[in-house]
Wavefront OBJ file of the C-alpha trace (Angstrom):
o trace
v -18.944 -12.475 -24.214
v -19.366 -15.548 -22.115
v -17.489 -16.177 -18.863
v -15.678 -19.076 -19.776
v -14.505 -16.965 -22.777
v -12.506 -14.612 -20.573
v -9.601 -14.358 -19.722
v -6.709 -11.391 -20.555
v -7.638 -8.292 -17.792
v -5.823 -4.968 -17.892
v -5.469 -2.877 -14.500
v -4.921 0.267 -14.378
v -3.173 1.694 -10.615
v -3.019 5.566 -9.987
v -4.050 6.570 -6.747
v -0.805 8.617 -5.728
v 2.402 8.876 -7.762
v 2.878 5.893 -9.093
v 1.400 5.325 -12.153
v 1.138 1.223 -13.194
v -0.517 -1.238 -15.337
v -0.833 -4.649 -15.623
v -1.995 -7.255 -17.731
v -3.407 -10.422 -15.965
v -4.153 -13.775 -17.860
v -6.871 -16.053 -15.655
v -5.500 -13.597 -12.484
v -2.017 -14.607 -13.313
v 0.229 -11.787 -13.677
v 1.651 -11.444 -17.393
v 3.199 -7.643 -16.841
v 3.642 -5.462 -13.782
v 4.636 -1.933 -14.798
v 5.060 0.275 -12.352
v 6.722 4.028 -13.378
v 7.773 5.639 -9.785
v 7.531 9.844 -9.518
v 10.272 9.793 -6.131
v 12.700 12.063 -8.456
v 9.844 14.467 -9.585
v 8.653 14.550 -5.699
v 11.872 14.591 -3.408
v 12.790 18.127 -4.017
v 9.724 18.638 -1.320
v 10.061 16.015 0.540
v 6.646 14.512 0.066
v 4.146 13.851 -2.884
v 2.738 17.334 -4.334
v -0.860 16.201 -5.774
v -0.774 18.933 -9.141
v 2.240 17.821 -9.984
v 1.099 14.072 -9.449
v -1.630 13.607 -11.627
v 0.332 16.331 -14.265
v 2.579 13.221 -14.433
v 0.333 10.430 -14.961
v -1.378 12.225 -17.759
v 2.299 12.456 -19.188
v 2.858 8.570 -18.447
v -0.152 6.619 -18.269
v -0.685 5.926 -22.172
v 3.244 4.594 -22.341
v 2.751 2.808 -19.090
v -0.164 0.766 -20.354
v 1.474 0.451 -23.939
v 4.068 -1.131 -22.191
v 2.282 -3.366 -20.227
v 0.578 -4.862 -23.609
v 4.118 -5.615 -25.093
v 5.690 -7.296 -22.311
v 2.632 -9.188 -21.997
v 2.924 -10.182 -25.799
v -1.374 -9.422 -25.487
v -2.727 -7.079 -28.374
v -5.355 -4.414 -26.553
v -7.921 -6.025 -28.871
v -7.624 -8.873 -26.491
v -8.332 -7.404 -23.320
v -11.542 -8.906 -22.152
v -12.070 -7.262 -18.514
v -10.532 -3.690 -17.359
v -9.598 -3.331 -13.766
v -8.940 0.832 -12.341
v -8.233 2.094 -8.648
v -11.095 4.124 -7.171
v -9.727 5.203 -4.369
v -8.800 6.223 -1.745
v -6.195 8.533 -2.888
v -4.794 11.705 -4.615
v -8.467 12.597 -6.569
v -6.908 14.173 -9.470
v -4.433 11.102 -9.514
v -7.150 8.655 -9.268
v -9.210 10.780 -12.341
v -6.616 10.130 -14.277
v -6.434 6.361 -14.319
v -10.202 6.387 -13.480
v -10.685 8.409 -17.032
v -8.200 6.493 -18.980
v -10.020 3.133 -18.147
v -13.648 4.048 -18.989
v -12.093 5.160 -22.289
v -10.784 1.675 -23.044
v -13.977 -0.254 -21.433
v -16.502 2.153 -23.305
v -14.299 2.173 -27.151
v -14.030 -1.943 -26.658
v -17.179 -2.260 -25.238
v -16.106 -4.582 -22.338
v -16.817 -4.699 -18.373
v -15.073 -2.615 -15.802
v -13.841 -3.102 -12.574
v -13.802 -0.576 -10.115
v -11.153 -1.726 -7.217
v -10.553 -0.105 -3.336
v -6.864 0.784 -3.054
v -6.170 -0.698 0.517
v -7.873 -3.878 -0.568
v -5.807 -4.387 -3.181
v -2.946 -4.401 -1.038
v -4.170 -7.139 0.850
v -4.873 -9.419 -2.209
v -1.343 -8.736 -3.426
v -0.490 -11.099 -0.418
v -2.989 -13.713 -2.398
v -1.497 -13.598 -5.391
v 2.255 -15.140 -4.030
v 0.333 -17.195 -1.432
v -2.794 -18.427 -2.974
v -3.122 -21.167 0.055
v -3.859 -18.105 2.836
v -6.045 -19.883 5.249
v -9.217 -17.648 6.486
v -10.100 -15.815 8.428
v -6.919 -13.238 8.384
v -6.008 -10.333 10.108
v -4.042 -8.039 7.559
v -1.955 -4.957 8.647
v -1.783 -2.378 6.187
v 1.359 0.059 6.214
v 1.740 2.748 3.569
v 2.250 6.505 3.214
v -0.791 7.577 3.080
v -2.907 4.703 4.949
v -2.704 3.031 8.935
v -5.012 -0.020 8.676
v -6.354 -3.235 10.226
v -8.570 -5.723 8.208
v -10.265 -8.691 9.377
v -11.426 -11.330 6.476
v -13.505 -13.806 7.765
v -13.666 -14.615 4.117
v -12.280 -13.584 0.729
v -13.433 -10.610 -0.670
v -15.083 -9.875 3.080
v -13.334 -6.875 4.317
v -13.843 -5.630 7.811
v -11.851 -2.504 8.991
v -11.375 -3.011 12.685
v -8.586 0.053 13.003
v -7.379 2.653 11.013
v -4.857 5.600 11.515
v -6.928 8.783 13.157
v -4.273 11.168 12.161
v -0.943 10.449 10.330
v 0.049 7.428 9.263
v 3.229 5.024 9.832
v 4.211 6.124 6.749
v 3.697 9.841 6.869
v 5.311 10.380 10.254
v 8.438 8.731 8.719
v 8.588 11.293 5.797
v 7.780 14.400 7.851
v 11.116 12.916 9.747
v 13.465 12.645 7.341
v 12.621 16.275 5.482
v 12.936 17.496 8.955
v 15.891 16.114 9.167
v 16.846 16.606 5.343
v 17.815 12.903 4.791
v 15.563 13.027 1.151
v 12.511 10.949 0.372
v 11.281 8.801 0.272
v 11.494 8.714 4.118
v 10.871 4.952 4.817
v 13.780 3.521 2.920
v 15.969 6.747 4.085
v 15.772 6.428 7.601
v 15.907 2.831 7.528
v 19.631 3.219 5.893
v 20.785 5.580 8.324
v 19.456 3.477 11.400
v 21.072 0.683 10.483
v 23.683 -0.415 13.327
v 21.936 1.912 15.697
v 20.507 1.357 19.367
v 16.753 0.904 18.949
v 16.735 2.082 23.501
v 19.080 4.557 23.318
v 16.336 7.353 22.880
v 12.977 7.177 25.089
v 9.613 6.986 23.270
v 6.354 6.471 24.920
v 3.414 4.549 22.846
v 0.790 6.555 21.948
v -2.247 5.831 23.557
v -5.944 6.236 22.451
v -8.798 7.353 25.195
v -11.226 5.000 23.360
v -11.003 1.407 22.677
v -10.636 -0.258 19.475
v -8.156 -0.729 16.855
v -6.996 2.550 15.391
v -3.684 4.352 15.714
v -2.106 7.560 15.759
v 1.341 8.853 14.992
v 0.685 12.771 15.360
v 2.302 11.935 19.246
v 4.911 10.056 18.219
v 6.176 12.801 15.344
v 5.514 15.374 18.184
v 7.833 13.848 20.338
v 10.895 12.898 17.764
v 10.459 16.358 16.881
v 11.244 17.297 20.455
v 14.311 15.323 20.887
v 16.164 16.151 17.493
v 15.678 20.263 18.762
v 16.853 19.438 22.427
v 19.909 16.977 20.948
v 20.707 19.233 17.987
v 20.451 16.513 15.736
v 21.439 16.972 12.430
v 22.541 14.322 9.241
v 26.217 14.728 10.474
v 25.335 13.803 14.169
v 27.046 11.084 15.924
v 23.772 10.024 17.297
v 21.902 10.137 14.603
v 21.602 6.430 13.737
v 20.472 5.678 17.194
v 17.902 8.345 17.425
v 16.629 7.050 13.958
v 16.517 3.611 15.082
v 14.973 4.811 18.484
v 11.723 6.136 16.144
v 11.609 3.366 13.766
v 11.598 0.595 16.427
v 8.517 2.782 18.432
v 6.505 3.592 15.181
v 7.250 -0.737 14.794
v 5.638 -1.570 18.372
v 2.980 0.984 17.798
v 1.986 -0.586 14.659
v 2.270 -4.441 16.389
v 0.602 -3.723 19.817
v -3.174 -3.184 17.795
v -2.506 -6.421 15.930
v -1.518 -8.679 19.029
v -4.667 -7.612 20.700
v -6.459 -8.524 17.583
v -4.991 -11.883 17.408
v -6.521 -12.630 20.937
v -9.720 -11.142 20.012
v -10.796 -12.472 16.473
v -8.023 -16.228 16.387
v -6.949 -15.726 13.068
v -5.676 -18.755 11.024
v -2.913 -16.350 9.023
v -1.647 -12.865 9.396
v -0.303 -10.347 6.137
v 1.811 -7.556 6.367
v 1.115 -5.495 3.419
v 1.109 -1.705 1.662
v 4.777 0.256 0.659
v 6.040 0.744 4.462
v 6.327 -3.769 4.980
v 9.279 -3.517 3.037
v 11.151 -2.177 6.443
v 12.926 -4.851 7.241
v 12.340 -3.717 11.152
v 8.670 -4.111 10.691
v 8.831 -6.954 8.525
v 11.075 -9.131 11.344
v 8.912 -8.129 14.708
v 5.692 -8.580 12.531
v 7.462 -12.298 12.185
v 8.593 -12.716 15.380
v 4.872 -12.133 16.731
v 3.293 -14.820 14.093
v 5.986 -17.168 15.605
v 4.529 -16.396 19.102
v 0.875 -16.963 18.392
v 2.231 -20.033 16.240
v 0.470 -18.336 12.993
v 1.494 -18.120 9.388
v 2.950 -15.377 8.480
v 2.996 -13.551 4.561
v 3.991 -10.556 3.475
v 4.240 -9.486 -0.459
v 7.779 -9.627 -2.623
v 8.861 -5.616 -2.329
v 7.508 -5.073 -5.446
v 4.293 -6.453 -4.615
v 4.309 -3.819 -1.093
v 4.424 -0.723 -3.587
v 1.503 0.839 -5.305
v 1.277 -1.411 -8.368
v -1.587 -2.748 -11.046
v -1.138 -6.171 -10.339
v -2.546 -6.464 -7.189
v -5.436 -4.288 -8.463
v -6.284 -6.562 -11.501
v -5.505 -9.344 -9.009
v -8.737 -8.167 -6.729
v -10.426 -7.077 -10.137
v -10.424 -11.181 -11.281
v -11.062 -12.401 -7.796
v -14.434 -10.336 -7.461
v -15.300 -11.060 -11.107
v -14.979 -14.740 -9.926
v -17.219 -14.428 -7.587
v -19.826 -11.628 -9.670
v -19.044 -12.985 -13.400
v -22.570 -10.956 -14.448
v -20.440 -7.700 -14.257
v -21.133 -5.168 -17.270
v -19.246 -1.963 -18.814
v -20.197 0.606 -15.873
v -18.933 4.000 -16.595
v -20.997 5.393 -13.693
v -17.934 4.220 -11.581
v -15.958 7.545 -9.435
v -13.275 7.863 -7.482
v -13.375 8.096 -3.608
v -10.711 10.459 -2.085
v -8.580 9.527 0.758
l 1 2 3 4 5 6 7 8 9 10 11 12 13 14 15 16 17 18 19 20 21 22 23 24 25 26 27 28 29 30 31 32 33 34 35 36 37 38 39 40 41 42 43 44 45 46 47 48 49 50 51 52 53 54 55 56 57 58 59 60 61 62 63 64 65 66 67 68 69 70 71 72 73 74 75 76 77 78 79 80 81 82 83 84 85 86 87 88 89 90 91 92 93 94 95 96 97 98 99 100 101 102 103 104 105 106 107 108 109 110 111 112 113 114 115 116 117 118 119 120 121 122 123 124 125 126 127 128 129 130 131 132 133 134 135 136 137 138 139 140 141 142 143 144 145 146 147 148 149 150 151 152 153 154 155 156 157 158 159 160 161 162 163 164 165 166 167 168 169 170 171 172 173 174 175 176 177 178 179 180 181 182 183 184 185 186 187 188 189 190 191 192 193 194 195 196 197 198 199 200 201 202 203 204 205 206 207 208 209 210 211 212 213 214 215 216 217 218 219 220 221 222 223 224 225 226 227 228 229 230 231 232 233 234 235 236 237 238 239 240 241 242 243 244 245 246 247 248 249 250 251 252 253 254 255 256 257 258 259 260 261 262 263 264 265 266 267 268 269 270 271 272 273 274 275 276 277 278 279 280 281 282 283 284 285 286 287 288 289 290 291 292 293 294 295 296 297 298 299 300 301 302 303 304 305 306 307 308 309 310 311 312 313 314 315 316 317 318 319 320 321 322 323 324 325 326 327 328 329 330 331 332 333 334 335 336 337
């Protein structure tokens, strides 16, 4: 099938517990499904792999089915297939990863193997296709701490990335501690709402070596501390202050690396992407320091933060752009975290 002849691409996104799909027409999204497992996972307070992929086998054929209706696209159609690699949950990823090479090898059409944490980053791209290189992009999820430089697209250079826990992690770990529910993001966000981000005394972690990469094993250490020495519980009058202590901390952790980046590499434009830039905490300091350094500033719609196939297939078209000889590769595996 000729280049110019192509045009309908269906992604495929399972690399932890959401399983999605998307269908993409000329890298414009026509469908976004995205089927969340929070319910299946918040009895234990964080994602339990087995019981992960279990779920995406369950899902992933309606999940795709859907995708192809709301689209109004008949599978027959398809002309590319997009799939996460990785990193993440490996039986997750086998799932999708399995699925796909099904589809690609039955219709005999090219597939797309895609890296996760890039993908985030081009889900910036796909609201904002007038991003001026190069661009420093901060990536904030559960699983994943990261800092890219793109000097140009599809030119990813990690200059940071978390050496322990990341943002996201530490804030589960705090809320089941705590018993607030999960996900812990979006639940300790609620219940710091009003508080006082000083009242409670954090120190920024700080690395031995130079560089770019983080670590919140310190910081978790030492909220841990002060909810035992305060009693702290959900009913606690100083709750919302405490919570808002750690949120604003794990925020200035996350910004410090990036402002020293900015004076390193001058970027023309800065993204905020991946499931944790939907904190509205992170997502006002992160604008706050663009406004300093006079730079541009995008982060993704909500949806667009979460694990979802659209910013895979978005990537997928982007790199076919630029490679259109790709062919049907089954060799293709996925890449744990």
């Amino acid at each position: 099938m000729a280049k110019k002849n192509r045009r309908f691409l269906l992604a495929i996104e399972t690399s932890c517990d959401e399983t999605s799909a998307a269908i993409l027409d000329r890298g414009s999204i026509l469908s976004n499904i995205i089927l969340s497992q929070d319910e299946i996972h918040s009895p234990y307070g964080g994602v339990v792999p087995e019981l992960a992929s279990r779920q995406h086998i369950k899902s992933i054929d309606y999940v795709v089915g859907e995708s192809l209706i709301q689209a109004g696209v008949d599978l027959e159609e398809i002309d590319l297939f997009a799939v996460t690699q990785g990193p993440g949950l490996i039986g997750s990823l086998l799932v999708g990863l399995t699925f796909a090479k099904g589809l690609a090898y039955y219709f005999r059409r090219p597939l797309i193997g895609v890296d996760h944490l890039q993908a985030h980053i081009e889900a910036a791209f796909l609201e904002n296709p007038e991003i001026e290189y190069p661009v420093l992009a901060l990536l904030v999820s559960g699983g994943h701490t990261s800092l890219y430089y793109l000097k140009e697209p599809l030119n990813y250079r990690l200059l940071g990335k978390t050496r322990d826990d990341a943002a996201g992690e530490g804030l589960d770990k705090i809320a089941k501690f705590l018993g607030l529910g999960y996900p812990g993001g979006p639940v300790i966000e609620k219940y710091a709402q009003g508080g006082d981000s000083s009242h409670f005394h954090f120190s920024r972690p700080r690395l031995k070596t130079s560089g770019y990469d983080f670590s919140f094993s310190g910081l978790k250490t030492a909220a841990l501390k002060i909810i035992r020495e305060n009693n702290l519980t959900r009913e606690h009058p100083e709750l919302n202050n405490f919570l808002a202590s750690f949120e604003e901390i794990v925020v200035r952790s996350l910004l410090e690396n990036l402002a020293r980046a900015i004076e390193e590499f001058s970027p023309q434009s800065l993204i905020l992407c991946g499931g944790v830039a939907r904190n509205k905490r992170l997502r006002t300091r992160f604008a706050e320091l663009a406004q300093k350094n006079q730079l541009p500033a995008y982060i993704p719609s909500p949806r667009l933060c979460t694990d979802n196939a659209g910013m895979v297939g978005a990537l997928a078209w982007k790199k076919y752009q630029a490679y259109p000889e790709v062919s049907l590769n089954l060799e293709i595996d996925a890449y744990p975290r």
